[in-house]
Kinemage of the C-alpha trace (Angstrom):
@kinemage 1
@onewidth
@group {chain A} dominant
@subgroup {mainchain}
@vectorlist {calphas} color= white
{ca unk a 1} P -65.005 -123.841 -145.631
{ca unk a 2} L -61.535 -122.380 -146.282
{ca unk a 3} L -60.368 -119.267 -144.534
{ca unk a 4} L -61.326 -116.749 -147.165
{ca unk a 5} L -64.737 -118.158 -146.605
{ca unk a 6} L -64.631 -117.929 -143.039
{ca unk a 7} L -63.198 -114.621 -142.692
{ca unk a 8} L -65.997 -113.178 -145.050
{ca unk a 9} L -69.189 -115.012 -143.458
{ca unk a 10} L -67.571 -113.002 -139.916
{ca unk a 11} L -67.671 -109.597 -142.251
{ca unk a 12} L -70.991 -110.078 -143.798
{ca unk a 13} L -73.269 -108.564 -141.282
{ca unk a 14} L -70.684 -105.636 -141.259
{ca unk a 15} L -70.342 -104.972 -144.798
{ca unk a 16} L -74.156 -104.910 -145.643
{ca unk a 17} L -74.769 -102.466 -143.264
{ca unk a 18} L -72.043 -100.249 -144.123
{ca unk a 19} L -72.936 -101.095 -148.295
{ca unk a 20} L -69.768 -102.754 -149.135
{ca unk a 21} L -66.550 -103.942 -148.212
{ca unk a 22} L -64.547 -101.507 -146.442
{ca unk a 23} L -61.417 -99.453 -147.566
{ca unk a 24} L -58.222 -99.603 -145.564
{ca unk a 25} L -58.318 -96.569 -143.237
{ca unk a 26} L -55.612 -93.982 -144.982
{ca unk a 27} L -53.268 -92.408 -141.614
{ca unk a 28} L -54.786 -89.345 -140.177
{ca unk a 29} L -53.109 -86.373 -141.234
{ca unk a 30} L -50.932 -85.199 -138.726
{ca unk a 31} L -47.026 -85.152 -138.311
{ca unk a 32} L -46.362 -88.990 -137.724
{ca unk a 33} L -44.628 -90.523 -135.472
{ca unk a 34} L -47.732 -90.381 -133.181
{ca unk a 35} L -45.971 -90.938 -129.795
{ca unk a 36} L -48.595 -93.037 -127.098
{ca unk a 37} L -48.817 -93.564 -123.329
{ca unk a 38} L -50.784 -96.296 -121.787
{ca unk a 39} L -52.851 -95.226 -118.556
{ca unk a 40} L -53.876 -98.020 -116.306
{ca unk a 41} L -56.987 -98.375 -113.948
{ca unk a 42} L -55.523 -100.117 -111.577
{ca unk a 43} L -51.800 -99.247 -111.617
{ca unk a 44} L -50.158 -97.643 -108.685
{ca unk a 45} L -51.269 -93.921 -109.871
{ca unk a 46} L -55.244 -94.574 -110.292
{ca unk a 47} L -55.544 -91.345 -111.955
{ca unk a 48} L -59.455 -91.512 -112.797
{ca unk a 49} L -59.933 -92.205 -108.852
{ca unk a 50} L -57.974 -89.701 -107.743
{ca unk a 51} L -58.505 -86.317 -110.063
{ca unk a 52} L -55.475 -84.873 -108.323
{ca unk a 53} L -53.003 -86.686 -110.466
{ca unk a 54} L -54.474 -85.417 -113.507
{ca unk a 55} L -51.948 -82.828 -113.150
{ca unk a 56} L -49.083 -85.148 -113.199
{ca unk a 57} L -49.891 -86.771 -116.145
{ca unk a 58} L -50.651 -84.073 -118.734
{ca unk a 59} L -47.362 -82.569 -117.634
{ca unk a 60} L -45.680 -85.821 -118.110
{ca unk a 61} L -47.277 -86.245 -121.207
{ca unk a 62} L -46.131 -82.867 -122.594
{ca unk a 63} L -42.349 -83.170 -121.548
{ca unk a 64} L -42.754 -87.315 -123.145
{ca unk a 65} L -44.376 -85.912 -126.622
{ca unk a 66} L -46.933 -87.479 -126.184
{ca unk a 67} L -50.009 -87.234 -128.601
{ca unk a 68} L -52.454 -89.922 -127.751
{ca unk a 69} L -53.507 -91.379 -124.222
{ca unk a 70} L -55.105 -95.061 -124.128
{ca unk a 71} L -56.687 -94.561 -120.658
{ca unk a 72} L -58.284 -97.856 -119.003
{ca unk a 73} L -61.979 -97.586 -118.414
{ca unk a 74} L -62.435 -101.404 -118.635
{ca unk a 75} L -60.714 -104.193 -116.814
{ca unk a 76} L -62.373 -107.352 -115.625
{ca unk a 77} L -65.478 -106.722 -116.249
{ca unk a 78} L -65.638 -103.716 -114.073
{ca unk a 79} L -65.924 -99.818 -115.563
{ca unk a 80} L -64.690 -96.601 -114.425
{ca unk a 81} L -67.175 -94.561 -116.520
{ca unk a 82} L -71.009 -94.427 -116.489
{ca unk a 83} L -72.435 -97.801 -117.082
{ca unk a 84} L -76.012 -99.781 -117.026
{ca unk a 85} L -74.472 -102.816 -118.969
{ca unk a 86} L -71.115 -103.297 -117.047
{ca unk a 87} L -70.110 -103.536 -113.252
{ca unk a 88} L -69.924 -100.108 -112.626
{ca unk a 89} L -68.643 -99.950 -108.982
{ca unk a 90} L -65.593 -98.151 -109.760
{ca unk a 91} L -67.023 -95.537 -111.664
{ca unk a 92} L -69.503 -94.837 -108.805
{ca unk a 93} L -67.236 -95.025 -105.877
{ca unk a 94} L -64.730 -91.968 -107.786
{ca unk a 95} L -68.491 -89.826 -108.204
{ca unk a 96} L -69.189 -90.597 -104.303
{ca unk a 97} L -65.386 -90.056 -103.597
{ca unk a 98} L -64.558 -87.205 -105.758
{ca unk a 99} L -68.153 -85.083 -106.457
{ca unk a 100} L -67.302 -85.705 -110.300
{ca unk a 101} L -67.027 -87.772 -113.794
{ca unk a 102} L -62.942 -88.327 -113.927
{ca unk a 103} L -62.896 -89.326 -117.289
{ca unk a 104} L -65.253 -86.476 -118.458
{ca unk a 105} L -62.619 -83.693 -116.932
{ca unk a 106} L -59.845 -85.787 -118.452
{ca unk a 107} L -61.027 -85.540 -121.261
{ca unk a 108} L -61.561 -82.162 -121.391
{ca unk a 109} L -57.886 -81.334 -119.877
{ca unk a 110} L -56.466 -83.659 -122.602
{ca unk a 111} L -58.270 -82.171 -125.501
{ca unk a 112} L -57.110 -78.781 -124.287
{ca unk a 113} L -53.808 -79.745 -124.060
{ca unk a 114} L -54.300 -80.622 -127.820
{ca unk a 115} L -54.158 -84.622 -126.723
{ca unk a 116} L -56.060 -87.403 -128.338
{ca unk a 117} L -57.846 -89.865 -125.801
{ca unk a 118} L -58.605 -93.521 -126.456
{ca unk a 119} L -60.874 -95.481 -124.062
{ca unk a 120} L -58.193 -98.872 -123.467
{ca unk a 121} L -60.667 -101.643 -122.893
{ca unk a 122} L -60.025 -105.129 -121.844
{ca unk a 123} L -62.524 -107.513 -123.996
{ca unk a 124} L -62.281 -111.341 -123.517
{ca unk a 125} L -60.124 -111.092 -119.892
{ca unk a 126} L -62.243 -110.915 -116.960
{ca unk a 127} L -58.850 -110.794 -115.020
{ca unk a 128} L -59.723 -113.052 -111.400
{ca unk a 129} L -63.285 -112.228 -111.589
{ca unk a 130} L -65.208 -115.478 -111.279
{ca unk a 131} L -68.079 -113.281 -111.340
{ca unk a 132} L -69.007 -110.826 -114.165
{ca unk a 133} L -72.184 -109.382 -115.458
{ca unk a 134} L -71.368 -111.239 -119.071
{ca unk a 135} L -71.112 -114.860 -116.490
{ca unk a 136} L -73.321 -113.706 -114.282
{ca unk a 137} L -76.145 -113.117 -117.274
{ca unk a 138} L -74.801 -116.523 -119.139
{ca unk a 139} L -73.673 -119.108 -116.997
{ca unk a 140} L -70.671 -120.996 -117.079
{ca unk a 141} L -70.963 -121.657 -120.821
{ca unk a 142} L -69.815 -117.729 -121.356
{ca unk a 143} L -66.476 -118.796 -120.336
{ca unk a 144} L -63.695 -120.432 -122.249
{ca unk a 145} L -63.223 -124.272 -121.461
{ca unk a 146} L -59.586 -126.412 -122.804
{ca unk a 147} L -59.183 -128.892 -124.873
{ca unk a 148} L -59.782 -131.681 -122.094
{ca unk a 149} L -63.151 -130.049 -121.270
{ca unk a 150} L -62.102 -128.349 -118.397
{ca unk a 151} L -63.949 -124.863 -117.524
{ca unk a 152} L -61.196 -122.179 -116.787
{ca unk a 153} L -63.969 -121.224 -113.566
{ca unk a 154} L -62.253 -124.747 -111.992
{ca unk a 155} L -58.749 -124.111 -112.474
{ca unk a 156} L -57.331 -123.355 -109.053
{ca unk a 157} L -55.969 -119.789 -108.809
{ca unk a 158} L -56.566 -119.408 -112.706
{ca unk a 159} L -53.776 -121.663 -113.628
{ca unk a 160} L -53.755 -125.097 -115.745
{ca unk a 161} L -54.207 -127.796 -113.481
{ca unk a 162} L -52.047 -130.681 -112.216
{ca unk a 163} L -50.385 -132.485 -113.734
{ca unk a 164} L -50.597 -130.259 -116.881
{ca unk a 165} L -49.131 -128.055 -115.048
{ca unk a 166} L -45.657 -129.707 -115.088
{ca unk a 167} L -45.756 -129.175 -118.865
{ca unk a 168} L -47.917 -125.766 -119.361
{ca unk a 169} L -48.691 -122.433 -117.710
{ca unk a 170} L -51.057 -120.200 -118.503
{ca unk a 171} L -49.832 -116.856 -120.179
{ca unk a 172} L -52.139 -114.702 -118.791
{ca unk a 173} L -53.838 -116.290 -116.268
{ca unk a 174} L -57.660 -114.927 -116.125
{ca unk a 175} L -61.433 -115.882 -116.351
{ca unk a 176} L -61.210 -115.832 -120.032
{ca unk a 177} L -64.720 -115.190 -121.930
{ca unk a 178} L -65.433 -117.596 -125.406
{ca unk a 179} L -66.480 -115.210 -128.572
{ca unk a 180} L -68.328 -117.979 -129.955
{ca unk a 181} L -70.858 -118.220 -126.726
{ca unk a 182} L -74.126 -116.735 -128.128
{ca unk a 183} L -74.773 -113.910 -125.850
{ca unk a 184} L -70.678 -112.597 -125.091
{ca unk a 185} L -69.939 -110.734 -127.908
{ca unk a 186} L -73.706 -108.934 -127.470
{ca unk a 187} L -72.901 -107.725 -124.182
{ca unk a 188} L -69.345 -106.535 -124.899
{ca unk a 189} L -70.917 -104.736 -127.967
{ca unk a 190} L -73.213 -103.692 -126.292
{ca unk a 191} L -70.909 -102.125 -123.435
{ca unk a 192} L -68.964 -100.983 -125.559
{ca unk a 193} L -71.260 -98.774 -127.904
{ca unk a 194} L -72.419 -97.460 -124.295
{ca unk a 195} L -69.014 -96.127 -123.472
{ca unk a 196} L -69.055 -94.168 -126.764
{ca unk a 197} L -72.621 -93.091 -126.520
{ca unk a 198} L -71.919 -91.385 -123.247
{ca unk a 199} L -68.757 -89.956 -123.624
{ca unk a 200} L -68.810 -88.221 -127.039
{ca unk a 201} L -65.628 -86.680 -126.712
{ca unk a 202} L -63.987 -89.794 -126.737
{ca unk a 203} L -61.083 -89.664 -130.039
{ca unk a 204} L -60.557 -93.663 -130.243
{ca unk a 205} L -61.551 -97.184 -128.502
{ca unk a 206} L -58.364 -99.332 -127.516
{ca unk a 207} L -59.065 -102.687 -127.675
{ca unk a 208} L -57.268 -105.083 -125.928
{ca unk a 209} L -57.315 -108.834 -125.196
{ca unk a 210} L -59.204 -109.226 -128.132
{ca unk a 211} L -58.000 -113.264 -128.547
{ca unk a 212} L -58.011 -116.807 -127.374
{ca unk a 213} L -56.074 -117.448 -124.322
{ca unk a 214} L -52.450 -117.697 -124.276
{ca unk a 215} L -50.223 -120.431 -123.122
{ca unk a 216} L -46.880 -121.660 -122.480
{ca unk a 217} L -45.495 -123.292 -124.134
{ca unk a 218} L -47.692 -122.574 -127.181
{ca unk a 219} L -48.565 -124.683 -130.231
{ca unk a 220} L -49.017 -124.095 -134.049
{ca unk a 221} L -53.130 -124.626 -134.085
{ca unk a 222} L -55.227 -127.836 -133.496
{ca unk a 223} L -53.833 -129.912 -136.057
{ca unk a 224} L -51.294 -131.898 -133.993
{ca unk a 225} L -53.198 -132.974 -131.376
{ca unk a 226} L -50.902 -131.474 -128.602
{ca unk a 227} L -50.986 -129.194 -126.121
{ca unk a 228} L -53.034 -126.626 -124.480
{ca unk a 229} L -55.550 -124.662 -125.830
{ca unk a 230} L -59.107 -123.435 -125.412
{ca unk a 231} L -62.688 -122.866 -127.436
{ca unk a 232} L -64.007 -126.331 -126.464
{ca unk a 233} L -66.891 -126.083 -124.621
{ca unk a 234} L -70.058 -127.721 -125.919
{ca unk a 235} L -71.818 -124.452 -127.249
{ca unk a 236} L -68.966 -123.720 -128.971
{ca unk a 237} L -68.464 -127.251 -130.582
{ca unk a 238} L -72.275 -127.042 -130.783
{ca unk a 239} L -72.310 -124.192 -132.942
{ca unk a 240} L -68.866 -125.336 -135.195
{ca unk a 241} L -71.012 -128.402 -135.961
{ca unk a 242} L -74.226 -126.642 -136.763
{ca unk a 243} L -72.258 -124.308 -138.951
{ca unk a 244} L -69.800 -126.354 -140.792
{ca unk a 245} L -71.818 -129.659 -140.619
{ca unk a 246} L -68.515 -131.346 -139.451
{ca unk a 247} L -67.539 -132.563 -136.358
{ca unk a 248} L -65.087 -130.527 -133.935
{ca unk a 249} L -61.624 -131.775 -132.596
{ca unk a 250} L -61.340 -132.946 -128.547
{ca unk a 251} L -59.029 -134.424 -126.603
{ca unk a 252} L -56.385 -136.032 -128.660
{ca unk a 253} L -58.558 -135.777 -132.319
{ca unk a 254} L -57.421 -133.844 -135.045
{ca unk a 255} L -60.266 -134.493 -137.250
{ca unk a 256} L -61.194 -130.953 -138.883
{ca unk a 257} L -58.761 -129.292 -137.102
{ca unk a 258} L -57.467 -126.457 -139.211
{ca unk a 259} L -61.378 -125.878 -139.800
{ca unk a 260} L -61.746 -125.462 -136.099
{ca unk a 261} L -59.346 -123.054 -135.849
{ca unk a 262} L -60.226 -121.247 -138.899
{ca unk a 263} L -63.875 -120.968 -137.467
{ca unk a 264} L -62.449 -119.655 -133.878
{ca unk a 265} L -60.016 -116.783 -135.716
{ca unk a 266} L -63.133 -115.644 -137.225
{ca unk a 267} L -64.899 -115.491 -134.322
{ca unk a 268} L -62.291 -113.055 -132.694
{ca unk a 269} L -62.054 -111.510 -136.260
{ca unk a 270} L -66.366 -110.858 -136.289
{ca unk a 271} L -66.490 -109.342 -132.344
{ca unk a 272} L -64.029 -107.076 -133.722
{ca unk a 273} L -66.466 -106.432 -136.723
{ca unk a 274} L -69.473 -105.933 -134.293
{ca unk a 275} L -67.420 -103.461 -131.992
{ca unk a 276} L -66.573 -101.278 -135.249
{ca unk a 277} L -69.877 -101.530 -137.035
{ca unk a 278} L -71.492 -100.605 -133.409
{ca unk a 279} L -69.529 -97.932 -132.135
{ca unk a 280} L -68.562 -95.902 -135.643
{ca unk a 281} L -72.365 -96.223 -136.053
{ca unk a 282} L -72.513 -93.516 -132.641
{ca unk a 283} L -69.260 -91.495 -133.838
{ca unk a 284} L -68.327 -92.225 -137.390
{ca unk a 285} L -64.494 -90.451 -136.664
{ca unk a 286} L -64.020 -92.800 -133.536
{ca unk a 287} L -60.852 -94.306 -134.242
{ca unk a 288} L -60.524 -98.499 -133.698
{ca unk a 289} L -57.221 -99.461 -132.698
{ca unk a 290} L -55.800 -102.686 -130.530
{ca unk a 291} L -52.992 -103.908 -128.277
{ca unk a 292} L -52.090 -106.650 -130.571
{ca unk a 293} L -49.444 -109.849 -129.589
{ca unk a 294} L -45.876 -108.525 -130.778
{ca unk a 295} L -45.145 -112.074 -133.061
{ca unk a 296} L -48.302 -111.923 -135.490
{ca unk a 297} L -47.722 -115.799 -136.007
{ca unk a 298} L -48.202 -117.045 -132.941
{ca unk a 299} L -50.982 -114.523 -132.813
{ca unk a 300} L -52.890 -115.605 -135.782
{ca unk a 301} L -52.098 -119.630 -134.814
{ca unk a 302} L -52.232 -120.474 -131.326
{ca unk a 303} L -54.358 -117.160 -130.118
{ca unk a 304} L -56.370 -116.730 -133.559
{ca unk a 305} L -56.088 -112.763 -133.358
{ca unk a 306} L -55.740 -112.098 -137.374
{ca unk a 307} L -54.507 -108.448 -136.419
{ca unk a 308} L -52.859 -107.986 -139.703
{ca unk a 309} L -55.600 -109.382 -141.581
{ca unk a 310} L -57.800 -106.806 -139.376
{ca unk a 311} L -55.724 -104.166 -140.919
{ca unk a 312} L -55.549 -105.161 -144.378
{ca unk a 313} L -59.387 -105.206 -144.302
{ca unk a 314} L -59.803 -102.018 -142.455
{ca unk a 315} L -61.395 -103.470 -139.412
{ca unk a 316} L -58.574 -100.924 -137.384
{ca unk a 317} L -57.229 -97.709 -138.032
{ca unk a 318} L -53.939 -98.710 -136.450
{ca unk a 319} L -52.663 -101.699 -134.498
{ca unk a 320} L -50.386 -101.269 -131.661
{ca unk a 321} L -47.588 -104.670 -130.979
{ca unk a 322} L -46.394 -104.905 -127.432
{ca unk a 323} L -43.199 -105.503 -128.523
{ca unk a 324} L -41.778 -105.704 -124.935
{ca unk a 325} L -38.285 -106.886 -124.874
{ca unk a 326} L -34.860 -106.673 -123.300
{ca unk a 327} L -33.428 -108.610 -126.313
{ca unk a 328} L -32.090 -105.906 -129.099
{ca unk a 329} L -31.640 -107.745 -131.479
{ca unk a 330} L -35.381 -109.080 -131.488
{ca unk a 331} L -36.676 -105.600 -131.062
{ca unk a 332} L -34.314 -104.646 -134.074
{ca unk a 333} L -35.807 -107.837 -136.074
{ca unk a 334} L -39.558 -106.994 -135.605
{ca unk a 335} L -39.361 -103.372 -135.125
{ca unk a 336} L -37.972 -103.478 -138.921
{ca unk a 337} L -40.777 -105.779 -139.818
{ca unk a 338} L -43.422 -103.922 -138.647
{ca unk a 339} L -42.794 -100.931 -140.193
{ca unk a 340} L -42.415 -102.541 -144.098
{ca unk a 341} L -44.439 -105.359 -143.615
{ca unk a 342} L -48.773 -105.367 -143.655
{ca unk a 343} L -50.062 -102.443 -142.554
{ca unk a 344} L -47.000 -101.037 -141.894
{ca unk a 345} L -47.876 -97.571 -142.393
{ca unk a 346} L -50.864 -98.170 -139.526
{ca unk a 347} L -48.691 -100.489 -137.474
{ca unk a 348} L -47.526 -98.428 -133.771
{ca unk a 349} L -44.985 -100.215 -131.881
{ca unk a 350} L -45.825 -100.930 -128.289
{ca unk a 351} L -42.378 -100.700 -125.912
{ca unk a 352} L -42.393 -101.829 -122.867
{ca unk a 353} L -40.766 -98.984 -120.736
{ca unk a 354} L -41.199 -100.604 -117.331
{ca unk a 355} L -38.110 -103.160 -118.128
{ca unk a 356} L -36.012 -100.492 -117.623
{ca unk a 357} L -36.954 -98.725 -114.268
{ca unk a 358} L -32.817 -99.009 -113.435
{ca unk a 359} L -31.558 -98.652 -116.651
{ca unk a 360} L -33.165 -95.696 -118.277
{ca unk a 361} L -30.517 -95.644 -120.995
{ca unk a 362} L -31.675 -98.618 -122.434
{ca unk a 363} L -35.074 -97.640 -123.170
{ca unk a 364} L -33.863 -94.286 -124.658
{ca unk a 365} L -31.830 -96.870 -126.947
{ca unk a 366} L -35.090 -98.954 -127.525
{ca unk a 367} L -36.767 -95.294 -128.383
{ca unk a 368} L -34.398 -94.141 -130.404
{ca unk a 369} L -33.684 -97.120 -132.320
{ca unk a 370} L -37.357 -97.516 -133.231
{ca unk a 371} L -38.133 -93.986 -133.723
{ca unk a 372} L -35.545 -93.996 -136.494
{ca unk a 373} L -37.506 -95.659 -138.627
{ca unk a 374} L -40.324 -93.582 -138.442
{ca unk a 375} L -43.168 -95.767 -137.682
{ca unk a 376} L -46.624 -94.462 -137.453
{ca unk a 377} L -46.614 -94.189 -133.884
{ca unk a 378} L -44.509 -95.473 -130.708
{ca unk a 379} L -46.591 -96.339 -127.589
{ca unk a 380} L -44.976 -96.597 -123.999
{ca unk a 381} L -46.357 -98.623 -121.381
{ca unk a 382} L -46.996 -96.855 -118.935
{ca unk a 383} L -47.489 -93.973 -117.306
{ca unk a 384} L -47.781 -95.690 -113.730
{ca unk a 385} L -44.500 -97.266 -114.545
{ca unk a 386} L -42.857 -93.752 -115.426
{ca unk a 387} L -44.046 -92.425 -112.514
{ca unk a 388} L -43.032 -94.558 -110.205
{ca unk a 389} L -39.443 -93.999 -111.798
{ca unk a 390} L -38.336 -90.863 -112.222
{ca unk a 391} L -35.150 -91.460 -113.930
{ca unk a 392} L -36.621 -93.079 -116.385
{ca unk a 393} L -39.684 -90.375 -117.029
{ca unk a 394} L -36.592 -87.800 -117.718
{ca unk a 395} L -34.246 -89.434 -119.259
{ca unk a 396} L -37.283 -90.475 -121.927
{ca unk a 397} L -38.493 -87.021 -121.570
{ca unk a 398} L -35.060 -85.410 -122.311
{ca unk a 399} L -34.657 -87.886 -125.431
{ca unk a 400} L -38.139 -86.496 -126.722
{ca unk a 401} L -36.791 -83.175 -126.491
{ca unk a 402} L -34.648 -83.588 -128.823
{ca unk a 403} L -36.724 -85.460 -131.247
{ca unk a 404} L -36.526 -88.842 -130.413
């Protein structure tokens, strides 16, 4: 099955319900560039635990220009808003702490202040939890295992063992959940289309690890034989097989190895599906959007996260690049081809502001640079990173104020 057919047996269930194949969301019409801030749950600030701060950060938005706040409700498995489906023990130590729903009076505050909110949710990183309601509910098989057959629930502190280790690292070392585990991308759905059921005020869902693991260094795909990578456990290979009718790589193989990795993109490619078809069937205006790896190559090969295929198909209404850099030349390089390349016109560019806690000049260059070519949007990360500098919040929030 070639990747056309691959990518369209992960859409099917999607585009019968909604009676066709989707159009490519148009931009919202509103002055553009949109300008973002990232919000973390478990940053130094902790705004939805502690209400207080709320103050701090609408004013901080305001003097940024900001228009849209991805605020982290989701992170390893854990939720700080009102959940049956997830492990809701933040969300009900800020009600025993604090008498009230944070995120409710956020978002009322916000939408006052004329804001847009986005619910940021982490999907297939469980961070260090070994022990999640989607593992506890599925066993070790909901988790990713390498190419070896290893289970990323034995690597010691999250990281590859020896004596791989000489020779790779994990990227982001987590408990990593597999897409193609029957039962994983139900429950994530299924949280998911919670979050927007109870909080209707809700402008967006920000979805982010939404991909294979990472690793250093990476490869191109399967088809050499090298390297790290994951998707191999036996319900995965299980399924490939029973799908394809052809055997899956391990170990050293190759044997139907761009297959493989064909059949694992589309498995990130249909949760994404699922999440939209879900969700926009509770809020029709919700706006889909994701954190998305800044080099769309490496993305689509080694972490098979088709983010500009998910925009030319209209899975997203805009994709945000963590293009986090100290390198300007890079940032001037991909910053260019973002905004004229696929999906350009939907395409925000992540910056990653906390580089530059002691040189606030340089990410007033990074701003200004970027703003100048008028991208849909420019997202900051983050607000805990601002605020713990305040240098950098003004001299970003002076640059604003004039436009940039």
């Amino acid at each position: 099955m070639r990747l056309v057919g691959v990518f369209a047996a992960a859409l099917a269930p999607w585009l019968l319900a909604c009676g066709g194949a989707p159009e490519a969301p148009s931009p919202a019409p509103v002055e553009a560039p949109r300008r973002a801030l990232w919000v973390l749950a478990e940053g130094s600030q902790r705004v939805l635990e502690n209400p207080a701060r709320l103050d701090g950060l609408l004013e901080d938005a305001a003097q940024l220009g900001v228009t849209d706040l991805f605020v982290q409700v989701y992170r390893g498995g854990r939720a700080w808003f009102d959940s049956s489906r997830a492990d809701a023990g933040p969300y009900r130590a800020l009600v025993e702490k604090n008498g009230g729903d944070t995120l409710r009076e956020l978002l009322d505050r916000a939408h006052g202040d004329g804001l847009r909110v986005h619910a940021w949710v982490n999907v297939l990183s469980n961070a260090n939890r070994r022990e999640t309601p989607p593992v506890e509910g599925l066993g070790r098989e909901a988790t990713q295992v390498d190419r070896m057959g290893r289970s990323v629930l034995d690597y010691p502190d999250l990281e590859v063992p020896p004596p791989d280790r000489s020779y790779y690292r994990m990227g982001t070392p987590a408990v990593w959940l597999d897409p193609a585990v029957p039962g994983v991308v139900e429950h994530l759905v299924g949280t998911f289309t919670e979050l927007v059921e109870r909080y209707p005020g809700l402008d967006g869902l920000h979805l982010d690890y939404i991909r294979y693991p990472d690793v250093l260094p990476f490869i191109p795909g399967s088809r050499f034989g090298v390297g790290l990578e994951f998707g191999f456990g036996e319900v995965a290979r299980r399924r490939f097989r029973e799908e394809t009718g052809v055997q899956a790589p391990a170990g050293t193989s190759t044997r139907n190895a761009n297959r493989f990795d064909d059949w694992r993109r589309a498995q990130v490619t249909g949760l994404v599906a699922r999440i939209r078809e879900s969700t926009r069937a509770v809020d029709p205006d919700l706006a889909l959007s994701a954190a998305v790896w800044a080099w769309p190559d490496r993305a689509y090969l080694s972490m098979f996260q088709d983010w500009r295929g998910w925009l030319e198909s209209g899975l997203l209404e805009f994709a945000v690049p963590m293009l986090y850099t100290r390198d300007e030349r890079l940032l001037r390089y991909n910053s260019r081809a973002f905004t004229r390349g696929v999906g350009g016109e939907r395409v925000w560019i992540g910056l990653g502001a906390w580089l530059f806690s002691r040189q606030p000049e340089t990410a007033v260059e990074q701003l200004r640079e970027v703003s100048a070519l008028e991208p849909a949007g420019v997202a900051l990360f983050s607000w805990d990173a601002l605020a713990d500098a305040p240098e950098l919040r003004d001299a970003l929030a002076e640059e604003s104020g004039r436009g940039g």
